[in-house]
C-alpha positions in Angstrom: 117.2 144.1 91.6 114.4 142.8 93.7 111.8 141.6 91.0 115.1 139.9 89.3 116.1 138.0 92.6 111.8 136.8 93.2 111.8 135.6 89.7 114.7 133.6 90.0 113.6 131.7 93.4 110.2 130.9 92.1 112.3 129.3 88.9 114.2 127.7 91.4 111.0 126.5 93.5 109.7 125.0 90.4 112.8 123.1 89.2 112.2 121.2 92.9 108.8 120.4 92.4 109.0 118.3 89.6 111.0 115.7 89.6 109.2 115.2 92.9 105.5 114.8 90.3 107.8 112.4 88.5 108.6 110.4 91.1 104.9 110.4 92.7 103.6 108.9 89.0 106.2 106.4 88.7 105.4 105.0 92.0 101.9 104.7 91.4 102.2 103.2 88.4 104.9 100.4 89.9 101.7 99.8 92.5 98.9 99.2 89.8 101.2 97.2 87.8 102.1 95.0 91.1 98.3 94.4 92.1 97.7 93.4 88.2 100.5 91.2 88.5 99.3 89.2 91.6 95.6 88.9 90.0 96.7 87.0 87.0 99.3 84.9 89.0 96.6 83.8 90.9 94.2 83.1 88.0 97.0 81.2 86.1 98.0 79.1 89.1 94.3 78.4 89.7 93.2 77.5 86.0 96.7 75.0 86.3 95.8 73.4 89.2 92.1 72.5 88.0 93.7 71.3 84.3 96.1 69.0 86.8 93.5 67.7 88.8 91.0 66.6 85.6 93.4 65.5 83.2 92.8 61.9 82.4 95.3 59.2 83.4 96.7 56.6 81.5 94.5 53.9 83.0 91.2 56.2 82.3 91.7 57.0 78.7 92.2 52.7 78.3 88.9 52.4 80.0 87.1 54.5 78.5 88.0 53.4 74.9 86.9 49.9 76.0 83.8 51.6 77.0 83.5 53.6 73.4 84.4 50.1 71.6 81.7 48.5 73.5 79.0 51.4 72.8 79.9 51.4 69.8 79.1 47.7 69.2 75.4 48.2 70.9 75.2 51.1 68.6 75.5 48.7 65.9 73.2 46.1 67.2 70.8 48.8 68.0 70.7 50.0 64.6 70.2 46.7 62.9 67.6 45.7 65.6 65.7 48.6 64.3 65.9 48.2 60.7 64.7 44.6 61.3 61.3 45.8 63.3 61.4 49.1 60.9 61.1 45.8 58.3 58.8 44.2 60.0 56.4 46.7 60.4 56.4 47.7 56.5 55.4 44.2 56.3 52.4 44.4 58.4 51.3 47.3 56.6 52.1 45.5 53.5 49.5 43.1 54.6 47.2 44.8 56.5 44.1 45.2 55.7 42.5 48.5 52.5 39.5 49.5 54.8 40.0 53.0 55.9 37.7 52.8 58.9 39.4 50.1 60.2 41.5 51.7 62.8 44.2 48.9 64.5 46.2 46.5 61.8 45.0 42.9 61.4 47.7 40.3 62.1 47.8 38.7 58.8 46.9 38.2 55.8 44.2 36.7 53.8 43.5 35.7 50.5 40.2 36.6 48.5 37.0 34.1 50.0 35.8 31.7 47.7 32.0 30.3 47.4 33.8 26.8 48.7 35.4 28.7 51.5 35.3 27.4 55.1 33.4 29.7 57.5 35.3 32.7 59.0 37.2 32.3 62.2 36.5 36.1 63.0 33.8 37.9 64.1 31.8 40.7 61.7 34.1 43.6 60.6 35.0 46.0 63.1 34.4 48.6 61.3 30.9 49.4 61.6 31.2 48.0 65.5 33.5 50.7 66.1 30.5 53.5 64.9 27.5 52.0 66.6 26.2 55.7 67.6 26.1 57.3 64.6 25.4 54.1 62.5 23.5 51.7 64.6 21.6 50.1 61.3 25.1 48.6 60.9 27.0 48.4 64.4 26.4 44.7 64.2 29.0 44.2 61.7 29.0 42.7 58.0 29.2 39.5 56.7 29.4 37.7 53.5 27.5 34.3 52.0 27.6 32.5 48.7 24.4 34.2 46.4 22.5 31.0 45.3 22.8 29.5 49.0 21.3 32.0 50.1 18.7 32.2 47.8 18.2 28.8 47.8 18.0 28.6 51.6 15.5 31.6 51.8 13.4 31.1 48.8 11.3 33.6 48.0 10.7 33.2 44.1 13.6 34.3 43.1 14.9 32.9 39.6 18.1 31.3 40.6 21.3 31.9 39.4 23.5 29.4 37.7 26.2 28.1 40.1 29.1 30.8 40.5 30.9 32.9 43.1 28.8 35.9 43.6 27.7 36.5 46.8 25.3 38.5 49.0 26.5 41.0 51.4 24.2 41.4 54.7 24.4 43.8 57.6 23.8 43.1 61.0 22.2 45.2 63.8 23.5 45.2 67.0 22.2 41.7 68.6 22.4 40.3 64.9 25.8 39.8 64.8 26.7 36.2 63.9 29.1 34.3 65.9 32.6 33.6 65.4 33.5 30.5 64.2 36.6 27.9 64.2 36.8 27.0 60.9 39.8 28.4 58.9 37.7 30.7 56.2 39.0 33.6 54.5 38.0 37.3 54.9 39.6 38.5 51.8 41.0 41.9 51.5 37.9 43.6 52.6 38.1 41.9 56.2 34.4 41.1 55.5 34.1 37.5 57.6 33.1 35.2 54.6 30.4 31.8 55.7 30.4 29.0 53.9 26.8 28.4 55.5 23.7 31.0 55.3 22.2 29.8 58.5 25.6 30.8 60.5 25.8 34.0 59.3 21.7 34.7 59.7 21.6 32.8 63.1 20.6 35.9 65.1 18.9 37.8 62.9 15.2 38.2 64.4 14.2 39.7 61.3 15.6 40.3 57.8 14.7 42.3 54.8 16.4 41.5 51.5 17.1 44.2 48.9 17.9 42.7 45.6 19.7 44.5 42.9 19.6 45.2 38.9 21.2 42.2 37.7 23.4 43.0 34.2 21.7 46.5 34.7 23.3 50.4 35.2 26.6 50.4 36.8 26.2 54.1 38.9 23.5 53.0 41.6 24.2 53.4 45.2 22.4 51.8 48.2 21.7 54.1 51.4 20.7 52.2 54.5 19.9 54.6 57.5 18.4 54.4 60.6 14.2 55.4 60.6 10.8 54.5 61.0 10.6 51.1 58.3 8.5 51.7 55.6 9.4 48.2 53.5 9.5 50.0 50.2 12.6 51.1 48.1 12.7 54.6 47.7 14.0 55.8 44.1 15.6 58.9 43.5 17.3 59.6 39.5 19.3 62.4 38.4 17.6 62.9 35.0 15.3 65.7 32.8 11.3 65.0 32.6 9.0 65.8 35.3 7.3 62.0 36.0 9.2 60.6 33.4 13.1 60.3 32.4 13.3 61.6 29.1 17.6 61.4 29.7 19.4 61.0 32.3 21.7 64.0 33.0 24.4 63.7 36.4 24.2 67.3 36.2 20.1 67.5 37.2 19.6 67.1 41.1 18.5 63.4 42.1 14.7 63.3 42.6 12.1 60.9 43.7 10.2 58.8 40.7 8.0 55.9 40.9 8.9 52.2 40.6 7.2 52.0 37.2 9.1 54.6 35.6 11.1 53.7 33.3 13.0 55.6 31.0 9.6 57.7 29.0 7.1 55.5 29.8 5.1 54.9 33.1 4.3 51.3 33.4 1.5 52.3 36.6 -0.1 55.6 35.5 -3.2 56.6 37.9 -5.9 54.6 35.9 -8.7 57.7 34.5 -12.1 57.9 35.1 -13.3 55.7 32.4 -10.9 52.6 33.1 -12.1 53.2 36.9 -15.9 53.1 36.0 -15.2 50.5 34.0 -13.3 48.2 36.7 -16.6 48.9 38.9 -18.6 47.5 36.2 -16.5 44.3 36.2 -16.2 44.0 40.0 -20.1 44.5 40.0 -20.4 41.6 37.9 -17.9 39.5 39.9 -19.8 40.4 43.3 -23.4 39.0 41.6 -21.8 35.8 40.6 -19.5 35.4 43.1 -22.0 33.0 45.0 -22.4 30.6 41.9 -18.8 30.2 41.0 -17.8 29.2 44.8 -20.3 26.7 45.3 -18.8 25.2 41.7 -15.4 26.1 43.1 -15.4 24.3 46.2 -15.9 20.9 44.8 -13.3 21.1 42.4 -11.0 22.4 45.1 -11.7 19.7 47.3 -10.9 17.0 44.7 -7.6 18.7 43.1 -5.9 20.0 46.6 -2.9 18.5 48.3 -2.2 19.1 51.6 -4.5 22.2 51.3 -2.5 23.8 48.2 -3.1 24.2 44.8 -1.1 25.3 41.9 -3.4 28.3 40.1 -2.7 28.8 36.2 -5.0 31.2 34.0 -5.6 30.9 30.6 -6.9 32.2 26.7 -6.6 29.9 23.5 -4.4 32.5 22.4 -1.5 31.3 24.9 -2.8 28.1 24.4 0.7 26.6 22.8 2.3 27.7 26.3 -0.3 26.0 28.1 0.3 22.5 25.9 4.2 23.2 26.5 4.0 23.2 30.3 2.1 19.9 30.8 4.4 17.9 28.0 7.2 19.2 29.8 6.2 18.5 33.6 5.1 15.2 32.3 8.4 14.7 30.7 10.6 15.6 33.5 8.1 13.7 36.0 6.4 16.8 37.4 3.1 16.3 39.2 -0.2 18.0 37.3 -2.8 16.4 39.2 -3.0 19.7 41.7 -3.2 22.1 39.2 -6.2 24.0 38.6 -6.4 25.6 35.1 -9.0 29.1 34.9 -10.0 28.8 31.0 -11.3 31.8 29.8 -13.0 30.8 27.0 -14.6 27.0 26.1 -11.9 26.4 23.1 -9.2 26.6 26.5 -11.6 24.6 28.4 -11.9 21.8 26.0 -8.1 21.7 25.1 -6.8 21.3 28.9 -9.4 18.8 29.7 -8.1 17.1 26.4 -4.7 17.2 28.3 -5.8 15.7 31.8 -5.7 19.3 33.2 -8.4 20.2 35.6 -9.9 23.3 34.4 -12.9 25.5 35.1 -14.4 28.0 32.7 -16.7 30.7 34.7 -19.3 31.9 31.8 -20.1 35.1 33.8 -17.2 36.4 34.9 -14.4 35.0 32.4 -17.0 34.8 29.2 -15.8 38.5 28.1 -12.7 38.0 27.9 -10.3 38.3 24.9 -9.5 35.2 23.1 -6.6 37.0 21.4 -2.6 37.2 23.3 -1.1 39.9 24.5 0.9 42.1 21.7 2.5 44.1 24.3 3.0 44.6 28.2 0.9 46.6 29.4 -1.8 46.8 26.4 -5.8 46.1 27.1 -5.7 42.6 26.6 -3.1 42.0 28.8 -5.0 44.3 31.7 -8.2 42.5 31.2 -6.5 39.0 31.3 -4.3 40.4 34.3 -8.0 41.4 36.3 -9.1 37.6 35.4 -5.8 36.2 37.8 -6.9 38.5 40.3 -10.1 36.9 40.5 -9.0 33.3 40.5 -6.7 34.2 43.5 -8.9 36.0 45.3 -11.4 33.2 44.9 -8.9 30.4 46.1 -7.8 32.1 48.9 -11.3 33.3 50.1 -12.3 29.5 49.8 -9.8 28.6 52.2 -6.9 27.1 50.1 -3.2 28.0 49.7 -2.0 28.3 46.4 0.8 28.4 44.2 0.0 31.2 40.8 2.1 29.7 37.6 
């Protein structure tokens, strides 16, 4: 009876106890969901609030679709502003100048120079100015001048072109730059200043060395001007098979050195051998022993044929003869003085025949009386050697007598 009575109380005990849990776990619950409550009523009143207070008005969103018109307009403007210098631009380019060292556009444009053109209005292309450190042979700039003017105007012997537009291209050190000039002359697409006269574009060059080029020849040379101690000569360098001679010319071989008188197989100045060198000595020996008898002959002839100190020099064989009889009828016809020329016949049929023509002419027994009467067959053969020795005799003599002289 007692364990039945303990049982039921702690039954009893229990039913008490829960629906106080209950109660305990709704409560809490009603508190969490009351805080969670307050927090978003305050974030939703907060987030209304700032929408309220940034919300355009009426009057702002007027304004500022005046103000998006309006930007949109300068928009506009803008963009065809640009296209117009984007325009402009591709015109410059359009007409600026092909030289790749040229590094700022030229203003304008200008047409190809002409031999007739007006001297140039610019100063010598900028773009070797712009490299004067590593290419001072050049920094003074280029310019460009009609070809016969300015063989005519420096002549050196030169034949001389017929009248066309070629023209010369020079290249000025530093202090040989030419100066500008007003006239209105055309550069041409190269921006190379073009002068109408040589002695403008040369003005300030102290010293000038000409280079003169194969006329109607090869195609595939190039020209190398570099700074270095001057030696006046041309150096030659060919890509071709042979060892001193050319035998083809191959662009595969290495470009080598060769002398000026090679051409192609043949060497036009071979090292003369020992026989042609003894025999030189022989002739010069003769000259030296009559050297005294031909100036004392020399000198009064010189005296009576000279104008203004000068002579003109022409040697002589009866073999050339017709081209001796065709030089005096045609100075004669064309009204070309012959009274200063001094003929060097080698033999006495030559002699006999120019005096027949009113030339003044000397024979020299002794130094000229071996000589072929026979012409040349070819460049380069003995009778052509032998009659070239004579003109260096009759030169030398001329000169050593005091006298300047022109060799025809």
């Amino acid at each position: 009876m007692v364990e039945v009575s303990s049982s039921k109380k702690s039954r009893a005990s229990r039913r008490g106890i829960i629906p106080l849990m209950h109660a305990m776990q709704f409560g809490l619950v009603a508190i969490i969901s009351f805080y969670i409550g307050t927090l978003f009523g305050f974030r939703y009143a907060s987030d209304l609030h700032h929408a309220t207070a940034t919300a355009p008005s009426a009057r702002s969103l007027k304004k500022d679709s005046t103000e998006g018109a309006v930007n949109k307009e300068e928009c506009v403007r803008e963009r065809v502003d640009l296209k117009r210098q984007v325009a402009e631009m591709k015109k410059q380019a359009a007409l600026a100048t092909s030289l790749s060292a040229i590094k700022e556009m030229r203003p304008e444009k200008r047409e190809p120079a002409e031999s007739s053109g007006e001297s140039s209005c610019t100063s010598t292309s900028d773009a070797f100015k712009g490299n004067k450190r590593n290419f001072s042979a050049g920094a003074g700039g280029l310019s460009r001048v009609n070809r016969r003017e300015f063989m005519e105007t420096h002549d050196y012997g030169w034949p001389l072109p017929e009248s066309d537009h070629t023209e010369a291209l020079i290249l000025h050190q530093k202090h040989a730059s030419p100066e500008p000039t007003d006239g209105a002359g055309k550069d041409g697409p190269s921006g190379i200043p073009y002068y109408s006269k040589v002695e403008d574009a040369t003005a300030n060059c102290g010293e000038m060395l000409v280079v003169p080029m194969d006329k109607g020849g090869d195609q595939n040379k190039c020209f190398v001007l570099l700074s270095g101690f001057p030696s006046y000569h041309v150096a030659r360098f060919v890509r071709g098979q042979g060892d001193t001679t050319i035998r083809k010319l191959d662009k595969v071989e290495k470009l080598r050195h060769i002398g000026r008188g090679v051409k192609g197989k043949v060497v036009n100045f071979a090292p003369p051998k020992k026989s042609q060198i003894e025999k030189n000595w022989f002739a010069l020996s003769r000259y030296i022993a009559a050297k005294d008898v031909a100036h004392s002959r020399l000198k009064k002839i010189l005296k009576s044929v000279a104008k203004d100190n000068t002579v003109i020099v022409m040697v002589c064989n009866i073999g050339q003869a017709v081209l001796l009889a065709n030089f005096v009828c045609h100075g004669r016809r064309h009204g070309f003085p012959l009274d200063n020329v001094l003929l060097f016949s080698t033999d006495m049929k030559t002699h006999r025949l120019a005096t027949s023509l009113g030339i003044t002419s000397y024979f020299d027994e002794e130094n000229f009386g071996h000589l072929p009467e026979k012409e040349a067959e070819a460049y380069g053969d003995p009778i052509f050697t032998q009659m070239m020795f004579a003109k260096v005799l009759t030169v030398q003599m001329v000169n050593y007598l005091g006298y300047d002289l022109l060799f025809q």
